[in-house]
C-alpha positions, -999 to 999 in steps of 0.1 A, spaced: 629 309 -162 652 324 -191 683 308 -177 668 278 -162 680 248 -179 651 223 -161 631 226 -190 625 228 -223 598 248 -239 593 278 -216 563 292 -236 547 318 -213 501 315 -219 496 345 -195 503 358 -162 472 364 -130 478 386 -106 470 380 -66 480 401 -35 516 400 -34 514 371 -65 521 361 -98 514 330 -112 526 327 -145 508 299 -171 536 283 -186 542 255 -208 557 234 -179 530 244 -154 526 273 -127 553 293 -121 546 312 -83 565 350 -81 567 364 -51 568 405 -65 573 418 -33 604 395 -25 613 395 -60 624 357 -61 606 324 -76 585 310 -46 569 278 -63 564 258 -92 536 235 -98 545 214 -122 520 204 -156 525 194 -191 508 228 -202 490 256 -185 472 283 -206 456 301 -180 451 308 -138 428 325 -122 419 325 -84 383 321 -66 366 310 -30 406 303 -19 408 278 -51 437 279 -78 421 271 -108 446 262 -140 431 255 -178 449 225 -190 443 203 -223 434 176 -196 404 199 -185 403 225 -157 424 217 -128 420 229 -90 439 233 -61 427 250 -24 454 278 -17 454 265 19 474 231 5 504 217 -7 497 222 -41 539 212 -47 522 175 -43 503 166 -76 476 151 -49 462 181 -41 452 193 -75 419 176 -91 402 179 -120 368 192 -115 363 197 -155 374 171 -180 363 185 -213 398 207 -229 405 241 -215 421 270 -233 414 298 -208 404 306 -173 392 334 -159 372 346 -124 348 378 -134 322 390 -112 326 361 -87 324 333 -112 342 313 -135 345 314 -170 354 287 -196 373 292 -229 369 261 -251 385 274 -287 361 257 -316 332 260 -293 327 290 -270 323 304 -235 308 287 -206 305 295 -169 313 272 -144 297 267 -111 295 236 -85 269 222 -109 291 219 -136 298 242 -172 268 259 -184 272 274 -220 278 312 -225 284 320 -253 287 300 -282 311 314 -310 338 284 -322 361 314 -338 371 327 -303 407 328 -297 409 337 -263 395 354 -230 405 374 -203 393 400 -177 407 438 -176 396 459 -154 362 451 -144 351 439 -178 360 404 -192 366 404 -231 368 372 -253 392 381 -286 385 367 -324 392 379 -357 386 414 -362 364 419 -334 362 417 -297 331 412 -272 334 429 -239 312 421 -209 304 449 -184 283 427 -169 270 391 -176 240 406 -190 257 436 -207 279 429 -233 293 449 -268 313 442 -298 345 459 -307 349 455 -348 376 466 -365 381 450 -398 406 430 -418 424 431 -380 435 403 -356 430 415 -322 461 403 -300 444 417 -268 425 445 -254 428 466 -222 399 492 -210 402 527 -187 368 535 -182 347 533 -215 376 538 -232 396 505 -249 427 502 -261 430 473 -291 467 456 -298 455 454 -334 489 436 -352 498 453 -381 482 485 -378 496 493 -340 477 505 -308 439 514 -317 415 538 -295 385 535 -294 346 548 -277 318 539 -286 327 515 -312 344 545 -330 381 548 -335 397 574 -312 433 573 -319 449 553 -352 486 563 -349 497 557 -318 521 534 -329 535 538 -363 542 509 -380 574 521 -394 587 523 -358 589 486 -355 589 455 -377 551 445 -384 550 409 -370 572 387 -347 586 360 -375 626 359 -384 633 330 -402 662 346 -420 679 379 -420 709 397 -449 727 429 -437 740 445 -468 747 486 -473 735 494 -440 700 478 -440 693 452 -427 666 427 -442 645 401 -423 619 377 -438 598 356 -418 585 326 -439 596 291 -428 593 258 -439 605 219 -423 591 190 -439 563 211 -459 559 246 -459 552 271 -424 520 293 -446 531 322 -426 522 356 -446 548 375 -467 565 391 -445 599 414 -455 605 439 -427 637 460 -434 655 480 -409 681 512 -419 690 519 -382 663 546 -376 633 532 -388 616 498 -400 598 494 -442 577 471 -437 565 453 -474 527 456 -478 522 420 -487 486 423 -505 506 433 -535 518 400 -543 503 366 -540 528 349 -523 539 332 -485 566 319 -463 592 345 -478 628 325 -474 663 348 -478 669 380 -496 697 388 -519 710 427 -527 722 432 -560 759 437 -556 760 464 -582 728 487 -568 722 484 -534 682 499 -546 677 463 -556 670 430 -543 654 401 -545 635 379 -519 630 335 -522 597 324 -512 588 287 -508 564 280 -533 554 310 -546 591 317 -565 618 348 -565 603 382 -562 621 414 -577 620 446 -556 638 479 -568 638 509 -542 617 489 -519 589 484 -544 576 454 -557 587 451 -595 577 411 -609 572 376 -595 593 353 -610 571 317 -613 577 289 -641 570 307 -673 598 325 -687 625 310 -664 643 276 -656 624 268 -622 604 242 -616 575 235 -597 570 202 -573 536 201 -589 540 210 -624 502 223 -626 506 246 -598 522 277 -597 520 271 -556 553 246 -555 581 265 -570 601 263 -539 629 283 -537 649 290 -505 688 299 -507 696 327 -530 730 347 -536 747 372 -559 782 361 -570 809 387 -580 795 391 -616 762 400 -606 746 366 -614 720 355 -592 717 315 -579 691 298 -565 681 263 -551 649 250 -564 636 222 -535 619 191 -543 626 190 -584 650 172 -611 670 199 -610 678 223 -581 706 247 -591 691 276 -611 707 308 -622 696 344 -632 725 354 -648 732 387 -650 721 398 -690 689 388 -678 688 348 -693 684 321 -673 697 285 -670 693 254 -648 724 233 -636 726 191 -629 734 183 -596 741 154 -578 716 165 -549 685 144 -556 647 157 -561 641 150 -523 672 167 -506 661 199 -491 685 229 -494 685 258 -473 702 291 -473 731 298 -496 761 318 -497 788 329 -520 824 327 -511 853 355 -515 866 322 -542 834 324 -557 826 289 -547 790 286 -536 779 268 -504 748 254 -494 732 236 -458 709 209 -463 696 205 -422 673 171 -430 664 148 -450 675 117 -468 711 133 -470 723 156 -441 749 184 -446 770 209 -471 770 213 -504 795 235 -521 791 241 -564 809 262 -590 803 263 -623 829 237 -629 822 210 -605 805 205 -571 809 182 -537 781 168 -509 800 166 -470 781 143 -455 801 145 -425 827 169 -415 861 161 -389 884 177 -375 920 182 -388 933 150 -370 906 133 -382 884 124 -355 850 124 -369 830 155 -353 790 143 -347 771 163 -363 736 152 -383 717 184 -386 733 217 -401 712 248 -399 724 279 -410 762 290 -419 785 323 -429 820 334 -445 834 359 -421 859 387 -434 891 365 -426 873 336 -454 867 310 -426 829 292 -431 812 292 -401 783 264 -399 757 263 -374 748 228 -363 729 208 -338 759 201 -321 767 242 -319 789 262 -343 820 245 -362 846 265 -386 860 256 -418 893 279 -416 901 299 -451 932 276 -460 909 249 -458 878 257 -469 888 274 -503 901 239 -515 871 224 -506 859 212 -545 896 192 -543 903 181 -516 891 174 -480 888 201 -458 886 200 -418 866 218 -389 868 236 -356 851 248 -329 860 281 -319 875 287 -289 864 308 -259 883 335 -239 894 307 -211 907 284 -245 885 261 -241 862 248 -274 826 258 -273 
């Protein structure tokens, strides 16, 4: 499925398990494995699967369309053989004790039978079900229920914790609790708390931008396209033996952009956020929030301190630190390095939509814009400044290109861009004179000469 270029999104929901069979809930349909051959025996193709469970010699799939099932005994290759015998939306699927089980998230649990669904349990913050062991458990926030039976059940709370999942040996369960690791626990007591340190890996799986600089590397997982992702603060930073990871609660602010290392202490940085301003971190703790008052940015909303949106950030040689401020009159800002600040005119409009920055070995700063009205690079110094709108090669020939998403100097001086159309390269001699004249691009060339 990795390499497979038939499709698309290749979201795996979850995987059942059946004699010598796995059948994996993907975002394309049913994927059938064959363990003991080791090989891809069948795919039944559906927009989206999010769950398949097995009962009576039935394949049953949950499907936004409703619950969907097949007899084993058929074709089920040929879209004819599958039916739906449940119309109403289906987020999970599972058989325990001989029956089936319904997941609809926003209302609850019901069990299934020739009759139709029957409700089960009614709970509209459930996020999802499954069976382990002999015990089926349906997952919310900070808690879990756990059936032993369809007449016994128990709650699992452990709070301020989202449960990712939850696996049982016995009377024993074992909680995937996010942030704080692997939890034990009996009798509704914590067992074991440290099984996994948090310090051994990063705390959450976001990236939306990562800066290697003195050893460390620093990755941020906020995110924004056309408005803003809301994903939590999240700074994880790595020094090659163990992971920091930022306790957020310290600071009222989301969707955490880029980072910038002071060029003169490594000890201190500085991290964008997209709506919530620049914070200031010195030997990885939390020092000041930097919001409208007191400093040149701007807010989208000028009576909310919830629209200062600030993505691309970079040091230049003389330890002053630029910004882009998104969606305002004027969206060049500098911290400069005796600690006043000032904004710049630009001929990027209130509604372009700048992205990451960096600062060239000529000190010329470059920005990507990846959408909007205006499409492209934007490249500044404190002398003058220039929009490509479209880049070609240096015959000429125009190279398509209408969506540029991240880009790099590497040590030679070349700009490297990363576009829809793959990666391009502005070499030094022509990139430097970029503010004065117009400057070409190349794709970089493989092993076997030929251009990616």
């Amino acid at each position: 499925m990795k390499n497979s270029t038939n499709y698309q999104h290749k979201t795996i929901h979850g995987i059942y398990f059946q004699a010598r069979y796995a059948y994996v809930a993907t975002a394309f349909g049913i994927v059938v494995v064959d363990m003991q051959a080791q090989e891809v025996k069948d795919t039944y193709r559906f927009e989206t699967v999010y769950g398949v469970c097995s009962l009576n010699n039935q394949l049953y799939a949950a499907t936004p369309q409703g619950l969907m099932a097949g007899a084993l005994s058929d074709n089920l290759l040929d879209p004819q053989n599958w039916h739906v015998v449940d119309a109403n939306p289906v987020d999970q699927v599972v058989n325990f004790g001989g029956q089936l089980y319904l997941l609809q998230q926003g209302v609850g649990i019901f069990r299934y039978t020739s009759a139709g669904r029957q409700s089960f349990l009614a709970d509209k913050n459930l996020t999802d079900l499954t069976v382990t062991g002999t015990k089926m458990v349906a997952l919310k926030s900070g808690s879990a229920v756990v059936w032993k039976s369809a007449s016994q059940k128990e709650t699992l709370s452990i709070q301020s914790t989202a449960i990712q999942g939850v696996a049982s040996l016995e009377d024993t369960y074992w909680l995937a609790a996010a942030e704080k690791g692997l939890l034990g626990m009996q009798n509704n007591q914590l067992i074991v708390s440290d099984l996994v340190l948090v310090d051994q890996s990063p705390k959450r799986n976001l990236a939306y931008s990562m800066t290697f600089a003195q050893g460390r590397l620093y990755v941020v997982g906020g995110g924004r396209w056309t408005d803003r992702y809301r994903n939590p603060g999240t700074l994880m930073i790595y020094d090659g033996s163990s992971w920091l990871n930022f306790d957020e609660s310290k600071v009222s602010a989301r969707d955490y952009m880029q980072v910038a290392v002071d060029p003169t202490d490594p000890t201190h940085y500085f991290v964008s956020t997209y709506g919530e301003g620049v914070l200031e971190f010195q030997e990885d703790q939390f020092v000041k929030q930097y919001l409208t008052t007191g400093t040149t940015l701007q807010s989208a909303i000028p009576t909310s301190n919830n629209y200062i949106r600030v993505t691309g950030l970079v040091f230049d040689k003389e330890g002053n630190l630029w910004m882009n401020n998104s969606s305002v009159s004027q969206p060049i800002h500098c911290l400069q390095a005796d600690g006043t600040w000032k904004a710049y005119d630009s001929s990027l409009g209130p509604t372009e939509m700048p992205d990451q920055m960096i600062c060239t070995a000529n000190g010329n700063i470059w920005m990507n814009i990846p959408y909007n009205t205006h499409t492209g690079l934007y490249v500044f110094n404190q002398e003058s400044d220039t929009f490509l709108g479209s880049v070609a090669s240096a015959n000429g020939a125009t190279i398509n290109v209408n969506a540029y998403y991240c880009l790099a100097e590497d040590r030679n001086g070349d700009i490297w861009v990363g576009t829809n159309r793959g990666v391009i390269i502005s070499p030094a001699g022509s990139a430097r004179n970029v503010l004065t004249q117009p400057i070409y691009f190349r794709r970089p060339i493989r092993d076997d000469n030929t251009a990616y």
